[in-house]
C-alpha positions in Angstrom: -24.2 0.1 -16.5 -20.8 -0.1 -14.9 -18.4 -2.2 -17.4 -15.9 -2.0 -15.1 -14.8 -5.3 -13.2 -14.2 -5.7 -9.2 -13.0 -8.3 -7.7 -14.9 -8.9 -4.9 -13.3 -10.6 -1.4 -14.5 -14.2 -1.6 -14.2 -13.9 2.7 -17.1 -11.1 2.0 -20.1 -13.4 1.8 -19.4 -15.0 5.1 -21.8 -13.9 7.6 -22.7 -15.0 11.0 -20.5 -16.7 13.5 -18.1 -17.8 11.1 -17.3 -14.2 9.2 -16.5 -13.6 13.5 -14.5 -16.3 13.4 -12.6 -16.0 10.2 -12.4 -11.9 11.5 -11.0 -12.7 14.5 -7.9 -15.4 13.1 -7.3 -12.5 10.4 -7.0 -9.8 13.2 -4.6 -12.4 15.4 -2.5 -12.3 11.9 -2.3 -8.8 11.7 -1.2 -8.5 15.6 1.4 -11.3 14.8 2.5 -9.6 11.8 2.7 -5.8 13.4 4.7 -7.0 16.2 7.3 -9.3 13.8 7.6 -6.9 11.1 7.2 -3.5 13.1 9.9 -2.1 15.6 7.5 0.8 16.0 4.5 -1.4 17.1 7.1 -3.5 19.4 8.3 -0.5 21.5 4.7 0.5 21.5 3.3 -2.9 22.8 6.0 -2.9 25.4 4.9 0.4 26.1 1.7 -0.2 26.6 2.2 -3.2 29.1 3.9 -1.0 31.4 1.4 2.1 31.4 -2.2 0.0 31.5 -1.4 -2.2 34.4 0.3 1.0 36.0 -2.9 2.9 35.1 -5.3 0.4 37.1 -2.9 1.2 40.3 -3.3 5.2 39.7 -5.5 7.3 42.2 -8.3 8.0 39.7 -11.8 7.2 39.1 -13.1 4.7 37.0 -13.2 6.9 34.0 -10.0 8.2 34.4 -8.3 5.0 34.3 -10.2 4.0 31.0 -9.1 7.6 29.4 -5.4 6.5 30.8 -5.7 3.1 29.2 -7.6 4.2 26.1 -5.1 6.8 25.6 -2.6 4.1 25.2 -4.7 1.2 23.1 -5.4 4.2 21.2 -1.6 4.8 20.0 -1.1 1.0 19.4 -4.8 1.5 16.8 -3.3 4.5 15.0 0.0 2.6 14.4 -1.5 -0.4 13.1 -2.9 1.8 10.6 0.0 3.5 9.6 1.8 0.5 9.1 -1.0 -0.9 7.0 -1.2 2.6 5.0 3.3 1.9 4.7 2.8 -1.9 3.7 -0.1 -0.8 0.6 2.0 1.6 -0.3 5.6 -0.2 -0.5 3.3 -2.7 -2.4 2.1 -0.2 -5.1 5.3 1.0 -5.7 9.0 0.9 -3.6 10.0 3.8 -6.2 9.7 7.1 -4.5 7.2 9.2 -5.1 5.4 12.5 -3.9 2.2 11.1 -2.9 4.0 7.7 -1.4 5.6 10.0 1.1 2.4 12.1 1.5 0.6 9.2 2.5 3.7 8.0 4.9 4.5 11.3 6.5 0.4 11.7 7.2 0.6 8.1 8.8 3.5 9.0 11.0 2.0 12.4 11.8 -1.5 10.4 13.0 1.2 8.3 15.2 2.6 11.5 16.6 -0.1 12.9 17.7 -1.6 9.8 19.4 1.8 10.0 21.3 1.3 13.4 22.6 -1.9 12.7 23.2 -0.8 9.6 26.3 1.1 12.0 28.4 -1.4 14.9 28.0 -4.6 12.8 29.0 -2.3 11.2 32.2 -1.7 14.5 33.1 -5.6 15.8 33.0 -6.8 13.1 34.8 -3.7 12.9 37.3 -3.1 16.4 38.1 -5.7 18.3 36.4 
């Protein structure tokens, strides 16, 4: 038997509509939150509202456009998470510490490679 305790979410017994409901107003939170406390998200999301529209004017197919804008939802995705990854770990502990910048530098790496990844798929499905 497992004497250790867990605390459970009490949002975790929710189910149906209103656990989509609740899921939703907590995801609007996080938007709101990435965009005020993030520059990183900011530039991205400005980003990102210049190259989708441009990518639904772009001579490519259907699927090409979706890889175009996928490419770019994908890099806002990966930065929410890193900044999620930064915010747990500035909570455990501001001191610094060799796994704290592990865990930073392998969130910023993710980012990194989701923004290589933009011009790369553009230029497949553009010229390739």
């Amino acid at each position: 038997m497992d004497t250790m305790h867990t605390e459970e979410s009490p949002h975790k017994g929710k189910t149906g509509l209103k656990r989509v409901y609740n899921a939703f107003f907590y995801s609007m939170a996080g938007l709101a939150a990435a965009f005020r406390h993030e520059d990183a998200f900011r530039q991205e999301v400005f980003l990102a509202v210049m190259l989708i529209p441009a990518a639904l004017f772009m001579p490519a197919t259907g699927i090409g456009k979706a890889l175009m804008i996928a490419s770019v939802l994908l890099v806002l995705i990966v930065e929410l998470l890193n900044s999620a990854v930064e915010a747990a770990v500035d909570r455990i502990s501001l001191e610094n510490h060799a796994l704290a910048k592990r865990a930073k530098d392998i969130g910023s790496a993710a980012v990194f490679l989701s923004l290589i990844n933009v011009p790369l798929v553009w230029g497949l499905v553009l010229f390739g």
